[in-house]
Backbone as JSON, one array per atom type, in Angstrom:
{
  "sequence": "XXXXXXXXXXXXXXXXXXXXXXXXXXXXXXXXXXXXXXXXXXXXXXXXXXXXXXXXXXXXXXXXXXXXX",
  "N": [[-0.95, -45.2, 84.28], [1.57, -42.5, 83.09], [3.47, -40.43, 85.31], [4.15, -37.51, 83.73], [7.46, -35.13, 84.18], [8.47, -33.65, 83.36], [8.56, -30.41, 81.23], [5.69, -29.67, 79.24], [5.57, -28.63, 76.08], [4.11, -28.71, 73.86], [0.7, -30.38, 72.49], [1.2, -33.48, 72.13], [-0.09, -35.65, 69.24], [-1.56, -38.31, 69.02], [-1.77, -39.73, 66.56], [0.46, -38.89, 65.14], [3.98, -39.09, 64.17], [6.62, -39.66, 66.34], [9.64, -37.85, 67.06], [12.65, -38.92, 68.53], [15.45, -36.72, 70.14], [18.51, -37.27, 71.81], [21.67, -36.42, 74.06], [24.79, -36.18, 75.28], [27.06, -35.39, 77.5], [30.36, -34.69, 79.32], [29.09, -33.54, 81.57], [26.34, -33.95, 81.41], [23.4, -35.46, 80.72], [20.97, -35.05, 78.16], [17.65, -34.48, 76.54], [15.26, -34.61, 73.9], [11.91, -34.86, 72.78], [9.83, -34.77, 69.95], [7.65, -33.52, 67.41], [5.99, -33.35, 64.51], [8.11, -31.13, 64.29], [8.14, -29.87, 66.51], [8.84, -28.78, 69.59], [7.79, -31.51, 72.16], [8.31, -32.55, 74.26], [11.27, -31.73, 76.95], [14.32, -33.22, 78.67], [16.65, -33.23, 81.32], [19.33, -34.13, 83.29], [22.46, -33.48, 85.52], [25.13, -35.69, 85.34], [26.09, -38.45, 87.13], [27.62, -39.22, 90.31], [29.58, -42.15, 89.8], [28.86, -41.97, 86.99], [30.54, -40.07, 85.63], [32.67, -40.76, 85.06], [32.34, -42.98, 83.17], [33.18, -44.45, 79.64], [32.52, -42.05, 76.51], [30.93, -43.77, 74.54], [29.26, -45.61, 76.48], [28.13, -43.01, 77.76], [26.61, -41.82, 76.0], [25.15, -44.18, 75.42], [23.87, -43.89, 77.91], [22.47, -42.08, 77.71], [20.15, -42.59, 75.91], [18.88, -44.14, 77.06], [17.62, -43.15, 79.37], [16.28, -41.12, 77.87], [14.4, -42.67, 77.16], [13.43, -43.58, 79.12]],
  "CA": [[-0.75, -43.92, 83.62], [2.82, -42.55, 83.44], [2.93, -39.1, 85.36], [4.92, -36.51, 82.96], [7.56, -34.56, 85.06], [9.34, -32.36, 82.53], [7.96, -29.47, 81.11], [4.74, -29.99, 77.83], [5.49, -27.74, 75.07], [2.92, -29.27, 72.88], [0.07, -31.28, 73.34], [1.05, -34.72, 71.21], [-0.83, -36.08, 68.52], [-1.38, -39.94, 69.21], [-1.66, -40.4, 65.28], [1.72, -38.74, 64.64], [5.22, -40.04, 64.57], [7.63, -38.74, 66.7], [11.03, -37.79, 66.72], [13.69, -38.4, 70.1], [16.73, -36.68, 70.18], [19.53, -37.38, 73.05], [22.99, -36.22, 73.98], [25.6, -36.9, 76.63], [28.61, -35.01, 77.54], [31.15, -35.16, 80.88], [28.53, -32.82, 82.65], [25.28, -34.04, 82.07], [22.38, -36.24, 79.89], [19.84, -34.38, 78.52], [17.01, -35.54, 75.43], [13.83, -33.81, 73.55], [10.78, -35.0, 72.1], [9.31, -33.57, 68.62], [6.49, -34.48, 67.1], [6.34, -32.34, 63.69], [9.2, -30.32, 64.3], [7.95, -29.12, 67.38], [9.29, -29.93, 70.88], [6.75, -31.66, 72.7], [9.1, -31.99, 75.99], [12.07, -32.5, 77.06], [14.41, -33.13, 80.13], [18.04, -33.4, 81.74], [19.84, -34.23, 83.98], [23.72, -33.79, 85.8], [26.19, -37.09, 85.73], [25.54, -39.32, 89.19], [29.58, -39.29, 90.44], [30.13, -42.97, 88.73], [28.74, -41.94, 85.94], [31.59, -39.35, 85.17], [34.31, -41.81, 84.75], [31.95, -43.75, 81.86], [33.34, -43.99, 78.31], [31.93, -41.58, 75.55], [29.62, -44.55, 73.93], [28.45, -45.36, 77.44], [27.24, -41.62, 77.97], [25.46, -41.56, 74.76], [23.61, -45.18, 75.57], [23.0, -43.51, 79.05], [21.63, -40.89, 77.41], [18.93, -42.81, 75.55], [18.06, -44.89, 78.26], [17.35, -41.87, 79.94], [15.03, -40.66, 77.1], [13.08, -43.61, 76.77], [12.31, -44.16, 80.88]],
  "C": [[0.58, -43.34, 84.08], [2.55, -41.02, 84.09], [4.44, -37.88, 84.69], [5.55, -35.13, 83.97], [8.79, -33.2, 84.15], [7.89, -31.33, 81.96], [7.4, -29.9, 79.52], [4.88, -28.96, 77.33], [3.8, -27.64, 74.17], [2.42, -30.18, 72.76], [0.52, -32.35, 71.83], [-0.07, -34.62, 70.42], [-0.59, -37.63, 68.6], [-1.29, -40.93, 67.96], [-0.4, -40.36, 64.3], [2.69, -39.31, 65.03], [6.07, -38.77, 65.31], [8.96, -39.27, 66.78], [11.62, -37.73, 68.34], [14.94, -37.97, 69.71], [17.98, -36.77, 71.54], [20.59, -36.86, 72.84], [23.53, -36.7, 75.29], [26.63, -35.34, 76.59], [28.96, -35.11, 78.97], [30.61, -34.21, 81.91], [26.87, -33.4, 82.75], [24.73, -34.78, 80.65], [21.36, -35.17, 79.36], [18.97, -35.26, 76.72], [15.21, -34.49, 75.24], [12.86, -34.3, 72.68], [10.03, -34.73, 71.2], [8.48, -34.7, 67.99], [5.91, -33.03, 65.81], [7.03, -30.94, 63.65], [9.04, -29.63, 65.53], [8.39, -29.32, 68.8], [8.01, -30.27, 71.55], [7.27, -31.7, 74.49], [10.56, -32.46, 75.95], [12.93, -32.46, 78.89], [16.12, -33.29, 79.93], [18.47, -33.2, 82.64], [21.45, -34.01, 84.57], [24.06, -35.65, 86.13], [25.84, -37.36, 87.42], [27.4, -39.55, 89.02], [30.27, -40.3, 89.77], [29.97, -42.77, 87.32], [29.8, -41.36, 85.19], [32.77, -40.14, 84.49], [33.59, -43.16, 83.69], [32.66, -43.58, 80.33], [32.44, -43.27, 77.44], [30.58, -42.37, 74.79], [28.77, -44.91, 75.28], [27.74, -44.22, 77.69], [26.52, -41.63, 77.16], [24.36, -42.61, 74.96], [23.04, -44.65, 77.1], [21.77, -42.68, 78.7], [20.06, -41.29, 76.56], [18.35, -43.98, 76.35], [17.29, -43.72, 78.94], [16.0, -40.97, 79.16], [13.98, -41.29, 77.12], [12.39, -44.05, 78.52], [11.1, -43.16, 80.35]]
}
């Protein structure tokens, strides 16, 4: 069982589809969860010091790595 460490908006539906959205930029990752338009959670983080000096498409695939752990 995974233990959920961001904050639950709204309790899922296990029959609905949901939606991830991610971003990046040169300060930080962050990514939100929706599940009929609603947020169900989300989270974010600041850049780790190597990370800073990543290219633009790197930050963005960090950023959905980051969603999907």
């Amino acid at each position: 069982m995974t233990q959920l460490t961001s904050p639950v908006l709204v309790l899922p539906q296990s029959d609905g589809p949901y939606e991830v959205y991610c971003d990046a930029s040169h300060q930080g990752l962050g990514c939100v969860l929706m599940q009929h338009k609603k947020v169900v959670a989300y989270a974010s983080r600041q850049l780790k010091l190597h990370e800073k000096n990543y290219p633009t498409h790197d930050l963005e695939l960090a950023a959905v790595v980051f969603a999907l752990k």
